[in-house]
ROSE-4610 file (N, C-alpha, C; in Angstrom, 1 decimal, always signed):
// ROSE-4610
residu = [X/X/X/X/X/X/X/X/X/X/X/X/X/X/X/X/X/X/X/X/X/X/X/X/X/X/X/X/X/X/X/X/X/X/X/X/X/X/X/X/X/X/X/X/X/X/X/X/X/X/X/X/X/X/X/X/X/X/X/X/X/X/X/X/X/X/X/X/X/X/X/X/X/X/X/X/X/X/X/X/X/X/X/X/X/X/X/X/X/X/X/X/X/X/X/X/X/X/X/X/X/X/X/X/X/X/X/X/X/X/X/X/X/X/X/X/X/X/X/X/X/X/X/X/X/X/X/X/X/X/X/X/X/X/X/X/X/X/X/X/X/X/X/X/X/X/X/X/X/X/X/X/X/X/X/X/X/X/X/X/X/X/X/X/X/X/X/X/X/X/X/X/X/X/X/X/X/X/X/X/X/X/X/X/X/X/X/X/X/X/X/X/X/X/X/X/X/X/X/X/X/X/X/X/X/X/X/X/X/X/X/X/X/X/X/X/X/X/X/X/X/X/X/X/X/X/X/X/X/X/X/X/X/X/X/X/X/X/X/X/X/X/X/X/X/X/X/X/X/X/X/X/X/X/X/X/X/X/X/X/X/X/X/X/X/X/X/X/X/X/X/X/X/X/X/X/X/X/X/X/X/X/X/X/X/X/X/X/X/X/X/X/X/X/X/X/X/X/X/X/X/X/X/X/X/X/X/X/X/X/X/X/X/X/X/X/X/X/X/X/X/X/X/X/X/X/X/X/X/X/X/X/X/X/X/X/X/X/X/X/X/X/X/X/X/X/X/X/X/X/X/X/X/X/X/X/X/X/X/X/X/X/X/X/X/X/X/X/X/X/X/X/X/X/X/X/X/X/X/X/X/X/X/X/X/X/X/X/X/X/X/X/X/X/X/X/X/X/X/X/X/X/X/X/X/X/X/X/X/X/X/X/X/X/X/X/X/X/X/X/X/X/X/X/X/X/X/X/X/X/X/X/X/X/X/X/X/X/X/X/X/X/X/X/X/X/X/X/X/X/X/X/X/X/X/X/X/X/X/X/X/X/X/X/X/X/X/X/X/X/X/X/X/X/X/X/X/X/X/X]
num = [1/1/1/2/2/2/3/3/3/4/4/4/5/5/5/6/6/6/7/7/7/8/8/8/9/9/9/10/10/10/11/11/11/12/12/12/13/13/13/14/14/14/15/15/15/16/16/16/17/17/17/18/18/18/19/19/19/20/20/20/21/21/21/22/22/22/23/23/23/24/24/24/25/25/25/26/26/26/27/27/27/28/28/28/29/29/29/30/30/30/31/31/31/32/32/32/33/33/33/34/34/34/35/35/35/36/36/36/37/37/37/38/38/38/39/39/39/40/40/40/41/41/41/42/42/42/43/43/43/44/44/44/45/45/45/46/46/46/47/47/47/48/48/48/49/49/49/50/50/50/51/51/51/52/52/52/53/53/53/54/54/54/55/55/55/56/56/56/57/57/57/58/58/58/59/59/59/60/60/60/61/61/61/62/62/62/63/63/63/64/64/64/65/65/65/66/66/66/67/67/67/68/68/68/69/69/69/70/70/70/71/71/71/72/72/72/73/73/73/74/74/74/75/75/75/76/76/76/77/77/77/78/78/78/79/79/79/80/80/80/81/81/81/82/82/82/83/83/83/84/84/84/85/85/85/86/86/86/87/87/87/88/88/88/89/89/89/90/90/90/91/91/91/92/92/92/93/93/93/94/94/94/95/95/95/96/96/96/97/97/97/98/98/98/99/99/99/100/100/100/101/101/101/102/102/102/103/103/103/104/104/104/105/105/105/106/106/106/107/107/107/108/108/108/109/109/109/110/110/110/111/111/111/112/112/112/113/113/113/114/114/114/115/115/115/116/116/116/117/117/117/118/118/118/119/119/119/120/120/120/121/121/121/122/122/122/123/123/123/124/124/124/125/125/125/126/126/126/127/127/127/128/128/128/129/129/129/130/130/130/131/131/131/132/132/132/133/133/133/134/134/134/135/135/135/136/136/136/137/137/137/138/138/138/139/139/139/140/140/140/141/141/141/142/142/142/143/143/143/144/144/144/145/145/145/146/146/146/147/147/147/148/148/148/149/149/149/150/150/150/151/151/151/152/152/152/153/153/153/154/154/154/155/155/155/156/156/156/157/157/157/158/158/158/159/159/159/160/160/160]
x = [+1.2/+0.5/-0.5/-1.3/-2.3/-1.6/-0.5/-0.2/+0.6/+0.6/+1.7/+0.4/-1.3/-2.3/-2.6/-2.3/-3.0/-2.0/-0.5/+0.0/+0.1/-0.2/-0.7/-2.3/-2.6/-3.8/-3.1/-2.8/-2.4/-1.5/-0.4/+0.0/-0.8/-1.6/-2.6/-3.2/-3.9/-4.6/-3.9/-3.1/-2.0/-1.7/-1.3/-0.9/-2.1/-3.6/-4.6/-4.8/-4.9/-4.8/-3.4/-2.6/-1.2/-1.6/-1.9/-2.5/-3.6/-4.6/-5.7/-5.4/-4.3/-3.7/-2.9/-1.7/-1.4/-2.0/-3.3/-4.2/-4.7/-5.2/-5.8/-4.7/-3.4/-2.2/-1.9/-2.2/-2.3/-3.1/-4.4/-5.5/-5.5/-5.2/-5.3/-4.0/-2.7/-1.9/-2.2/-3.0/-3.5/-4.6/-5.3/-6.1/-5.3/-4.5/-3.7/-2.7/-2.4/-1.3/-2.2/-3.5/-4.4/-5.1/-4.9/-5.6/-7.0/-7.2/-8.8/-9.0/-7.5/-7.4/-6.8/-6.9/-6.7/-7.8/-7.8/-8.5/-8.2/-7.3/-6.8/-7.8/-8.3/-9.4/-10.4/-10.9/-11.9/-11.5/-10.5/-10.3/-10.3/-10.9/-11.7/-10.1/-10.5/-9.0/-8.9/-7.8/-8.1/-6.9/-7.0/-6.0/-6.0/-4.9/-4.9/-4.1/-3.9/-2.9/-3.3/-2.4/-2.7/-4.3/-4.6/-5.5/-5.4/-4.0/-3.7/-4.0/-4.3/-3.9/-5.2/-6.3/-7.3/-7.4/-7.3/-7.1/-8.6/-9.2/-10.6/-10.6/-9.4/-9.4/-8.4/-7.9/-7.2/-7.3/-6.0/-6.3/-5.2/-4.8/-3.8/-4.0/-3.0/-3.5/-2.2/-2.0/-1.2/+0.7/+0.5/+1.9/+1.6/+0.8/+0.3/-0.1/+0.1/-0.3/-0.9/-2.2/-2.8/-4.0/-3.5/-3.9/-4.5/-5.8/-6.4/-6.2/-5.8/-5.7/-5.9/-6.2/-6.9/-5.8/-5.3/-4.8/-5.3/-5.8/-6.6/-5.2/-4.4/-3.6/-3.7/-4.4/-4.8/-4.1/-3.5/-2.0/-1.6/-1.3/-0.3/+1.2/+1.1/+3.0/+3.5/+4.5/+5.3/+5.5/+5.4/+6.1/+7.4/+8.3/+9.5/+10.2/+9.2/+9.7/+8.3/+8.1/+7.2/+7.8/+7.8/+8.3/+7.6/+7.8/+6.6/+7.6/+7.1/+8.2/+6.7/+7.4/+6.7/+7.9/+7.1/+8.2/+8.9/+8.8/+9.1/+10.2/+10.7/+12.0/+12.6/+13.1/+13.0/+11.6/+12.3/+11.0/+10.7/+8.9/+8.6/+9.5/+9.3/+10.2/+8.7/+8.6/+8.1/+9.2/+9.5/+9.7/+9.9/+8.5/+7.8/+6.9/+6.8/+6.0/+5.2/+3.9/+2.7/+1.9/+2.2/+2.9/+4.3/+5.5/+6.8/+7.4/+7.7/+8.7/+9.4/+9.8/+8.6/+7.9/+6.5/+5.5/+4.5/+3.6/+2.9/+1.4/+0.6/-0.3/-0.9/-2.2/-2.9/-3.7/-4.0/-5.1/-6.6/-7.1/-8.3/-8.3/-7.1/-7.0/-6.8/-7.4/-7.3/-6.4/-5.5/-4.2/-4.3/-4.2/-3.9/-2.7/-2.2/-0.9/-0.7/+0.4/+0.6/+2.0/+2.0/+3.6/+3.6/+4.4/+4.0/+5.4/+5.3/+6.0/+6.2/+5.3/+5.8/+6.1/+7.0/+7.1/+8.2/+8.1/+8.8/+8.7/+8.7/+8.0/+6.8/+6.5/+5.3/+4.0/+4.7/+3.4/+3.0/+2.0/+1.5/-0.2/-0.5/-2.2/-2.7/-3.8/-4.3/-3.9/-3.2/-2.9/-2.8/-2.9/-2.7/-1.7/-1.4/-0.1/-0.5/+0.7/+0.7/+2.1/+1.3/+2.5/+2.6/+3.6/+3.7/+4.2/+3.9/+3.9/+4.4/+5.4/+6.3/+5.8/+5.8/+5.8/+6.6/+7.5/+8.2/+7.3/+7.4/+7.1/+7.0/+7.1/+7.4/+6.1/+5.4/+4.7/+5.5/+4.5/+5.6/+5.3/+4.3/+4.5/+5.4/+6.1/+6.9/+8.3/+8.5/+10.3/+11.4/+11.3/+11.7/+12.0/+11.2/+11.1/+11.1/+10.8/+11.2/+10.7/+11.2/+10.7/+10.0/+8.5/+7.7/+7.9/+7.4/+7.3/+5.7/+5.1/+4.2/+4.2/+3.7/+3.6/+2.6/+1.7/+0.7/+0.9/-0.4/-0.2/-1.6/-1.1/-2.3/-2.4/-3.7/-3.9/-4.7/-4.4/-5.4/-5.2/-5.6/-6.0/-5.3/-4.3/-3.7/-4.4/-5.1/-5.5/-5.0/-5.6/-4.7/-5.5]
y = [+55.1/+54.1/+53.4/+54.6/+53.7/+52.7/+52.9/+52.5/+50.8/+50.9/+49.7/+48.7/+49.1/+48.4/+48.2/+48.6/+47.7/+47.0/+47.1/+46.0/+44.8/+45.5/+43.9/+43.0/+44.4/+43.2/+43.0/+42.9/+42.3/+41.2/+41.5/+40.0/+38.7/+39.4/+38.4/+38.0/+38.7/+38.0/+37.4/+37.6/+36.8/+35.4/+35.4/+34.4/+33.3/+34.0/+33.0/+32.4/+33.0/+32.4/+31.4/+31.6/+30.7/+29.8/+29.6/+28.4/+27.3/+28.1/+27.5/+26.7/+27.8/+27.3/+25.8/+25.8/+24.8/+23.6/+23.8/+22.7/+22.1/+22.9/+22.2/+21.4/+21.8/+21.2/+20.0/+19.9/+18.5/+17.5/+18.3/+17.4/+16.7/+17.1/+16.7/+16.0/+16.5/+15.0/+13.7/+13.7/+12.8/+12.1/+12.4/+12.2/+11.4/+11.6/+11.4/+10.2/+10.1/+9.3/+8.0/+7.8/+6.8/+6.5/+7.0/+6.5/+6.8/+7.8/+8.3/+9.4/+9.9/+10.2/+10.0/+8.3/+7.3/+7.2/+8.3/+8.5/+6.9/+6.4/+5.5/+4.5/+4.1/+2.7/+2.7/+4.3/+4.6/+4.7/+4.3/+4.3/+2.8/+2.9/+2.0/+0.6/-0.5/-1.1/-1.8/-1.4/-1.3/-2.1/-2.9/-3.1/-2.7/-2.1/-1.4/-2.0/-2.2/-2.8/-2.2/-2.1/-1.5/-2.3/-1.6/-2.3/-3.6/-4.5/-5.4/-6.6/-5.9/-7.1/-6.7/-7.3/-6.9/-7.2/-6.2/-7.3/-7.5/-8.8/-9.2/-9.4/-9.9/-10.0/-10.1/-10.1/-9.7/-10.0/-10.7/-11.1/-10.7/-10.0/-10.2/-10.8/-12.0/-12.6/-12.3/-12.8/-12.8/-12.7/-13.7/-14.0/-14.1/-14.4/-14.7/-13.7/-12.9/-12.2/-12.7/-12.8/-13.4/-12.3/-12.6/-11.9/-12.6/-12.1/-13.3/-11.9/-12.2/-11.6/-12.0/-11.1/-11.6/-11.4/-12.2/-11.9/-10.8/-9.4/-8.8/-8.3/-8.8/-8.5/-8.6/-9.8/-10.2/-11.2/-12.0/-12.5/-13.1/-14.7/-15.6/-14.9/-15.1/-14.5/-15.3/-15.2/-15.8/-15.1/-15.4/-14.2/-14.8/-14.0/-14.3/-14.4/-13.3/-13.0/-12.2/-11.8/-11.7/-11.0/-9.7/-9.0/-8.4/-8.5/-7.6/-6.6/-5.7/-4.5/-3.3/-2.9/-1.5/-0.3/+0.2/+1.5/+1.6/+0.6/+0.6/+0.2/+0.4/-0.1/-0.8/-2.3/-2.8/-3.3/-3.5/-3.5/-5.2/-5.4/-6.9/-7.8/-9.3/-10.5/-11.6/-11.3/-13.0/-14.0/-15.3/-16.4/-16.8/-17.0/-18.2/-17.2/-17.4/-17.3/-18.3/-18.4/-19.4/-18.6/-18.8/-20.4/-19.5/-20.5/-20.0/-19.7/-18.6/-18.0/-19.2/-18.9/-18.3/-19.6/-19.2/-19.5/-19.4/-19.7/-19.4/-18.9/-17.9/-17.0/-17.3/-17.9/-17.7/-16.4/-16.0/-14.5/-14.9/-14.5/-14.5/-15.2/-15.8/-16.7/-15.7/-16.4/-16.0/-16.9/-16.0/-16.2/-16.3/-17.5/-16.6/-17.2/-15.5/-15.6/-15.0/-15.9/-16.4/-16.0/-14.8/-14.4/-15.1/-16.2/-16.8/-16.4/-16.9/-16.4/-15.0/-14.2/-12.7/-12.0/-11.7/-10.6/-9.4/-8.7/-7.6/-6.3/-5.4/-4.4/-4.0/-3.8/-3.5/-3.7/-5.0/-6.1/-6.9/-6.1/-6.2/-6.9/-7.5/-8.3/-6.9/-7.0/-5.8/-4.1/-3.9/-3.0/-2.4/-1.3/-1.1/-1.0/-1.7/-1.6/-1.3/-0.7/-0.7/-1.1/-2.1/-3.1/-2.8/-2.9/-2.6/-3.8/-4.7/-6.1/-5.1/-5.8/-5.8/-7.5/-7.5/-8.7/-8.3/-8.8/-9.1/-10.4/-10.1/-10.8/-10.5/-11.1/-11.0/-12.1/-11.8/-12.3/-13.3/-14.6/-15.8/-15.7/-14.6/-14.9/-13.7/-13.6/-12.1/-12.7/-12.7/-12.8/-12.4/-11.3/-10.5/-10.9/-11.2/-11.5/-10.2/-9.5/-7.8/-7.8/-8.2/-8.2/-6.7/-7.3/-5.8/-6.0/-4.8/-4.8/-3.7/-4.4/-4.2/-4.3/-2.8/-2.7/-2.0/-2.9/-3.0/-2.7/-2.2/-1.6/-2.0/-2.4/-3.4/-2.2/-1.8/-1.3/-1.7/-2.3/-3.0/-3.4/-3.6/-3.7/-5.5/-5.8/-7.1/-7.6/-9.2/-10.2/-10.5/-10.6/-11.6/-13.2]
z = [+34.9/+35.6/+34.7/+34.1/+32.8/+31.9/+31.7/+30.3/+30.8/+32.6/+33.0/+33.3/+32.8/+33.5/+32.1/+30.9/+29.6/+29.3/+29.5/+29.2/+29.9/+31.4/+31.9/+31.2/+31.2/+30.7/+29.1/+28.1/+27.2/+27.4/+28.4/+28.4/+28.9/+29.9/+30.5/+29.2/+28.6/+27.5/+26.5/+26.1/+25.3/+26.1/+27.2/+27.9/+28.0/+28.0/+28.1/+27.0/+25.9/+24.7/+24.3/+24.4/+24.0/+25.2/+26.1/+26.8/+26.7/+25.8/+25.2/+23.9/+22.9/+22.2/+22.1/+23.1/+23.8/+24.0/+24.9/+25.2/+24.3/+23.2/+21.8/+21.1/+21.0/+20.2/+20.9/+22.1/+22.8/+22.7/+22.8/+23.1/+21.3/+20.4/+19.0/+18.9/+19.6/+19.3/+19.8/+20.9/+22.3/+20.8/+20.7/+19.2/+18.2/+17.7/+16.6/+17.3/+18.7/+19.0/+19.7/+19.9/+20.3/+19.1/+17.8/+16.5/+16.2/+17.3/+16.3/+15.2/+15.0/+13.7/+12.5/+12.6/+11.7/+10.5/+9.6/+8.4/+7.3/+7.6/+6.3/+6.9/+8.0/+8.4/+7.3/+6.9/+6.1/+4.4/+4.0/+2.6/+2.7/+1.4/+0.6/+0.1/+0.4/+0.1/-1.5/-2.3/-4.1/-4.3/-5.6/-6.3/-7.8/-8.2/-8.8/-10.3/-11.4/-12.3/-13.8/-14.1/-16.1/-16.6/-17.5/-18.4/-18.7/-19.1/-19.8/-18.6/-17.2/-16.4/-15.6/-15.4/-14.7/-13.5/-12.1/-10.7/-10.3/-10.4/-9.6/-8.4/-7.6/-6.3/-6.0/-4.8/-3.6/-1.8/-2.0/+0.0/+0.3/+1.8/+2.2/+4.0/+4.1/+4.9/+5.8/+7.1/+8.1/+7.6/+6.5/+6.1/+4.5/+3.8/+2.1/+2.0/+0.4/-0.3/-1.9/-2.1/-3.0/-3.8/-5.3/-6.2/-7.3/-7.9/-8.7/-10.1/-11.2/-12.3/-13.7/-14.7/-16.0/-17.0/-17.9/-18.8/-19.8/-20.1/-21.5/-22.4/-22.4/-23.7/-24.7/-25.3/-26.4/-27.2/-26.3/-26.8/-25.8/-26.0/-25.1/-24.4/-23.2/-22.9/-22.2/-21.5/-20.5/-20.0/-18.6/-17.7/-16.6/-16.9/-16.5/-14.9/-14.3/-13.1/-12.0/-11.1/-10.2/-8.9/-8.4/-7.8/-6.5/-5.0/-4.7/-3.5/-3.2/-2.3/-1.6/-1.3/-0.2/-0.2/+0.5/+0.4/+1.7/+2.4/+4.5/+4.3/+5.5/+5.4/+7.0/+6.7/+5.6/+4.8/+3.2/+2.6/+3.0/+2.3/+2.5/+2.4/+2.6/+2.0/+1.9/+0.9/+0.9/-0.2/+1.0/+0.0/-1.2/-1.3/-2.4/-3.3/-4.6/-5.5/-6.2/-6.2/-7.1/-8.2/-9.2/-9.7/-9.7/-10.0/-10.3/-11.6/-12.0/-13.0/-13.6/-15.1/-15.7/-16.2/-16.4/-17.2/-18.6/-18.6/-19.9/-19.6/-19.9/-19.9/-20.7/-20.8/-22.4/-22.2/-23.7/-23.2/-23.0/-22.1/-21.3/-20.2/-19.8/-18.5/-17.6/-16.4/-14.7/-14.6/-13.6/-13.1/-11.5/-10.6/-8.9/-8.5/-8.2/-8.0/-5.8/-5.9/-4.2/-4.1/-3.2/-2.5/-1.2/-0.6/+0.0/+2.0/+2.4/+3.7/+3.8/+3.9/+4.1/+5.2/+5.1/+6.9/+6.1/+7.6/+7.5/+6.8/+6.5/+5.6/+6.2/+7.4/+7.9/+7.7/+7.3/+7.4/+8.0/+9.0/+10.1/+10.6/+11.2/+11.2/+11.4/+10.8/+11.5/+10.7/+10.0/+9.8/+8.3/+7.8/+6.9/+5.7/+4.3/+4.0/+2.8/+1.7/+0.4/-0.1/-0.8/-1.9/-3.3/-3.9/-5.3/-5.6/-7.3/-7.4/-9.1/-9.2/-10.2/-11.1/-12.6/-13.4/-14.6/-14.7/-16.1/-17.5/-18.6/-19.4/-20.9/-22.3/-23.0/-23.7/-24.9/-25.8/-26.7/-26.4/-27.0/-28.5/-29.3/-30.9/-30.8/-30.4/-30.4/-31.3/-32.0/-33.0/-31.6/-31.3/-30.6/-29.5/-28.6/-27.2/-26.6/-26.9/-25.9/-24.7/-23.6/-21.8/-21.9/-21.3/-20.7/-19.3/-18.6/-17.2/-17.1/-16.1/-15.8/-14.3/-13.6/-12.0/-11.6/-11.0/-10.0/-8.7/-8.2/-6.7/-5.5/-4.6/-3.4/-2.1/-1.8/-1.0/+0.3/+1.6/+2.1/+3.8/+4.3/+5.6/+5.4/+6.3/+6.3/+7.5/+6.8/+8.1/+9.1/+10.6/+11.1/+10.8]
């Protein structure tokens, strides 16, 4: 008879706890599924690109994605091509590119460059996204022409 009165009390107390347990795994998805444990509102929004390409500014607007950038190469190029993607799926689309492929770069110039009609890729008003911006280009005193590629990455809270 003693031994059928501690196992009731252990399962009672196991059962209170796996209940409490329970309630907490809820109340913290309930949290997580209304966005107040949306940690990313609080990171800092960056653009990020090699040495050679300095990013000063950055917008991302409703549908335009706009990047202002420095030539520090040291050296005139051309750049061939202009790329931009996400990792969503489907990924972005923008349209239009400003200025359009390919071009000419002198070294120390500011560049602002415009991905123009964007949707899709969860790019959304309001919301958080990360883009990666692909540039092909090649140094016009180059004999050679050897295409570099250079890829940069936009982290940021999209306008509406």
């Amino acid at each position: 008879m003693k031994n059928q009165k501690i196992s009731q009390a252990s399962v009672e107390y196991l059962s209170t706890y796996a209940f409490a347990f329970v309630a907490i795994v809820i109340a913290i998805g309930a949290l997580y599924y209304f966005g107040f444990l949306d940690f990313g509102r609080y990171l800092p929004q960056k653009c990020v690109f090699p040495s050679q390409f300095k990013c000063l500014d950055f917008s991302l607007l409703s549908n335009e994605v706009k990047i202002k950038l420095i030539n520090n190469l040291g050296e005139n190029i051309k750049v061939t091509s202009l790329k931009i993607t996400n990792d969503a799926i489907p990924a972005i689309e923008c349209l239009g590119v400003s200025p359009t492929p390919p071009f000419d770069w002198n070294d120390g110039d500011k560049n602002d460059i415009s991905f123009t009609s964007c949707s899709k890729g969860a790019y959304i008003p309001n919301e958080r996204v990360e883009l990666k911006i692909e540039m092909k280009y090649y140094a016009i005193a180059s004999p050679s022409q050897t295409p570099h590629i250079v890829n940069g990455k936009i982290n940021g809270r999209v306008l509406s």
